[in-house]
N, C-alpha and C positions, 0 to 999 in steps of 0.2 A: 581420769587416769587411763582408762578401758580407750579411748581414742588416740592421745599420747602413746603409747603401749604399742598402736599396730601403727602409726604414722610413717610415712616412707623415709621421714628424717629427713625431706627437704623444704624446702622455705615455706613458714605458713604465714597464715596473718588469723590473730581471732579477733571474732566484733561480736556486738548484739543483735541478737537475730532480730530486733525490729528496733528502728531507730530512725535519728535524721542526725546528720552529719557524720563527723569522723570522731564523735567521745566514745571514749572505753577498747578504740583500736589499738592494736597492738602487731606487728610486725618481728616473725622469727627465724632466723635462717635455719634453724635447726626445731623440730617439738622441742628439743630436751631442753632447750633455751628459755621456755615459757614457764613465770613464774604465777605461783596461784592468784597472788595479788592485782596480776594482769587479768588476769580470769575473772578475778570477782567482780574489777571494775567495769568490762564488757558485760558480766551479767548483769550491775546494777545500771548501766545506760540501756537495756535493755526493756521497753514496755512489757515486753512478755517474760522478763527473767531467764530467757535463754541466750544460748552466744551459737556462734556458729566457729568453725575449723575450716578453714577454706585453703588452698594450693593459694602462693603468694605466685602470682603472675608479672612477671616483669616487664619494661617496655615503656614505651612514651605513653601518657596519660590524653585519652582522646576523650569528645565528646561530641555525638552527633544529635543537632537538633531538628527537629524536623515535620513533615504533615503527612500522612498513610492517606492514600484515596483507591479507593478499590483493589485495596490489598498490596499497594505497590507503595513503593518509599519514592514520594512525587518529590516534596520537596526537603535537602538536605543540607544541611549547614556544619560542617567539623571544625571543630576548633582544637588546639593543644591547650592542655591546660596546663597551668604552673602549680605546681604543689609544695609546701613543706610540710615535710612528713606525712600527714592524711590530707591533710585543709587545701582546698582548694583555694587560691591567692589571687589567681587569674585568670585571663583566656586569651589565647593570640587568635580572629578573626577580621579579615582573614590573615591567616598563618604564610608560614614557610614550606606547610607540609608537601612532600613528595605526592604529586596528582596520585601516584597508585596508591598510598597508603589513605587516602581518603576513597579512593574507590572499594578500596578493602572494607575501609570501615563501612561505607552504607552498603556494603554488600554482605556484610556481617549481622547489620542491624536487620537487613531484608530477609536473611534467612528466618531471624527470630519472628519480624512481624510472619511470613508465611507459617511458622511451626506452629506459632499460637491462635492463627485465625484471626486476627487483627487486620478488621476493613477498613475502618475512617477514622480519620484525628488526628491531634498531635501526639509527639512522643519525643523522649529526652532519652538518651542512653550514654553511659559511659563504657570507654572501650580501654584496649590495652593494645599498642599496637607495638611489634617486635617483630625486624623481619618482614619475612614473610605472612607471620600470624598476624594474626588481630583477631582480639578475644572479645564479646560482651560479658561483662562481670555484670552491668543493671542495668534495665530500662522499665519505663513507665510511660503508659500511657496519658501524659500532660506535660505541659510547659517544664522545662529544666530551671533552675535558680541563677544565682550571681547575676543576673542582668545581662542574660546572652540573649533570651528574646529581644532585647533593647539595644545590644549590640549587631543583630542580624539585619534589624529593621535601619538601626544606624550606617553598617557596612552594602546591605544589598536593598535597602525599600521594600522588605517585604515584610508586613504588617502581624506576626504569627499571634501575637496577644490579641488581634482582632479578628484571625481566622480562627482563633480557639473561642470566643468569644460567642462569634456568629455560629461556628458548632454548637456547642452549648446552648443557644436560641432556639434550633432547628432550622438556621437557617442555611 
């Protein structure tokens, strides 16, 4: 209620703060709009029993896949993805995307690998891009889902389930 209460009243989204996919999200244009029932179901998809409030970010749903080697984003793959409602459905690679809204995006993803100290490996992120913006809402240091590494290797020959692989080896 104590977060509701100070909310700027524009578009939120609540999830569970720890989770894998899109159960227990919920999407509000307004706090006031959020009902507790929404709440409780974020909390119970929740491993930890907590939710989070997060600013709803609008914009084309991106996702950049890719390999970090000496701190730099070497290799970069963006895809659009198709969503209804949370779930991810699909992915166009390659896309239609406007070349600068893909520079955007791995240069979005670059800031975050340089802010965190992240030297080598894969990494998956999803973006939001609007405009001029382009947001990271998440990324993770390891292969991304839906079958885009198998899409990457399908559209460009480039093997990331075995560069992630041979990392993992040391080699």
């Amino acid at each position: 209620e104590e977060v509701v209460d100070r909310w700027n009243n524009g578009p939120a989204i609540i999830r569970p703060a720890v989770s894998s996919g899109s159960r227990g999200m919920a999407r509000f244009d307004t706090m006031n709009g959020m009902r507790r029932a929404q709440f409780d179901s974020a909390r119970e998809f929740s491993t930890t029993g907590k939710v989070c409030i997060e600013e709803y970010i609008g914009g084309t749903d991106l996702s950049v896949e890719g390999y970090v080697i000496g701190g730099s984003v070497r290799l970069a793959f963006v895809t659009q993805k198709h969503v209804e409602g949370f779930a991810v459905v699909g992915h166009d690679l390659p896309g239609q995307l406007p070349l600068r809204t893909r520079e955007r995006a791995v240069a979005s993803v670059q800031q975050v690998v340089t802010a965190i100290g992240y030297g080598h490996g894969p990494f998956d992120a999803d973006l939001r891009a609007d405009g001029e913006r382009c947001v990271v809402l998440e990324m993770t240091p390891r292969l991304g889902g839906n079958a885009v590494p198998l899409l990457v290797e399908h559209a460009f020959g480039v093997p990331l389930i075995e560069l992630a692989l041979r990392e993992a080896m040391g080699e």
